[in-house]
C-alpha positions, 0 to 999 in steps of 0.5 A, spaced: 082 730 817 087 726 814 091 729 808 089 725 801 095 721 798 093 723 791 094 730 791 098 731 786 100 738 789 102 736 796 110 735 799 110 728 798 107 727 792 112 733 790 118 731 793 117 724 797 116 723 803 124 723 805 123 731 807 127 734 813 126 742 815 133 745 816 135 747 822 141 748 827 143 744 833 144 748 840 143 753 842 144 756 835 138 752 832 133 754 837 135 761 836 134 760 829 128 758 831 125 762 835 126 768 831 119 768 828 115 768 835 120 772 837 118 777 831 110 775 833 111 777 840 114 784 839 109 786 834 103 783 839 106 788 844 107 793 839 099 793 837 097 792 845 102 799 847 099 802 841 091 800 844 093 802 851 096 808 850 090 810 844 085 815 846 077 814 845 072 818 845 067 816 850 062 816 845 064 810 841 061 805 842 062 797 841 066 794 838 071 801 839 077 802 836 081 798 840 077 791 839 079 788 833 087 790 834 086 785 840 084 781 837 090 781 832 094 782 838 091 776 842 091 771 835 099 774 835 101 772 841 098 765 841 102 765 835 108 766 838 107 762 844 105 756 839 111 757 835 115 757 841 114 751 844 114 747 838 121 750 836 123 749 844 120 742 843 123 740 836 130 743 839 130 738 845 128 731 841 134 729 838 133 724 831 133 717 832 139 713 828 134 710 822 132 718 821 139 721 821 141 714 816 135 716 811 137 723 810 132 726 805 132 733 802 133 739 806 129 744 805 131 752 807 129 758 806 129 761 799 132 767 800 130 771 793 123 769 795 123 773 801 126 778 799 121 780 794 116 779 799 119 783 804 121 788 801 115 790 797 112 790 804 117 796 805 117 799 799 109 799 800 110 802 806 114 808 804 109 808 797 102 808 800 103 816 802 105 818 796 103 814 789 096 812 794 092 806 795 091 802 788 098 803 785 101 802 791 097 796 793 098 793 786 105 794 786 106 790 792 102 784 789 105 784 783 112 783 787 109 778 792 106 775 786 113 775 784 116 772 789 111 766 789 114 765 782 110 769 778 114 771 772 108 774 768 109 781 771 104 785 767 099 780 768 100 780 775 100 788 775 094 788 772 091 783 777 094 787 783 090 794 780 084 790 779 083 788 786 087 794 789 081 798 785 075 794 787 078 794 794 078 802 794 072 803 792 069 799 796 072 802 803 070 809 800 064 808 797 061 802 800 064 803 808 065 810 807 073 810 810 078 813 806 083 809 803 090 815 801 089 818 793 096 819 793 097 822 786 091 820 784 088 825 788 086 830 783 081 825 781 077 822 787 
């Protein structure tokens, strides 16, 4: 399918069509480039370490424990292999003397945006235990939302206890697996 021309949101309809993505050239650029496969690939063999090594009851029946983290595994590893032959491959074409004279914008990483998205991930990790799910849950999509660009921040943290609310109750209620109370652990 072909992308549509008249989509005012699309990146060359935004920047034109003179975009380039910034990478590095040697041994250098395919080392940026395969940092992302790289983290794919540890976290894949995390989770299959993690199914290996997990104890299951031999009453449980299919689908288990241990098939939807396959799953995850197996798609993360495809991922990995994918990005790495693309970072592989673009690493090895060099770029036409018409392409380096057209320039174009050079497109980079906005750090401030993921270091917001980054480190709500953190800060939710260490959170969860302790403030519970729909506060927890809530603030990591206020500073997700924030790092998208997201300045109305009451907005954006009334959203994220909404839908961090919703899913509570429909984890304990609906499914009956509980999600952490947290602090607010008096009242469920």
């Amino acid at each position: 399918m072909m992308p549509s021309s008249n989509n005012p949101t699309s990146v060359s309809a935004t920047v034109g069509n003179r975009l380039r993505f910034q990478r590095g050239s040697g041994p250098r650029g395919i080392a940026k480039a395969l940092i992302m496969p790289a983290i794919l690939a540890a976290f894949a063999t995390y989770l299959l370490y993690g199914i290996v090594v997990m104890k299951v009851p031999p009453s449980a029946a299919f689908p288990g424990p241990q098939f939807f983290p396959g799953i995850i595994a197996a798609g993360l590893s495809a991922f990995a292999i994918i990005l790495g032959i693309q970072a592989v491959r673009a690493a090895l074409v060099t770029p036409s003397i018409e392409e380096e004279e057209a320039g174009g914008r050079a497109v980079g990483v906005d750090w401030r945006s993921f270091a917001w998205v980054a480190g709500s991930f953190l800060a939710f990790a260490f959170l969860l235990g302790i403030l519970g799910w729909i506060i927890a849950a809530a603030l990591l999509f206020t500073g997700i939302a924030r790092g998208f660009g997201q300045r109305k921040v009451l907005f954006a943290l009334l959203v994220g206890l909404t839908i961090s609310s919703l899913s509570y109750i429909a984890f304990d209620m609906g499914l009956g697996l509980s999600l952490p109370s947290g602090i607010l652990g008096w009242a469920f």
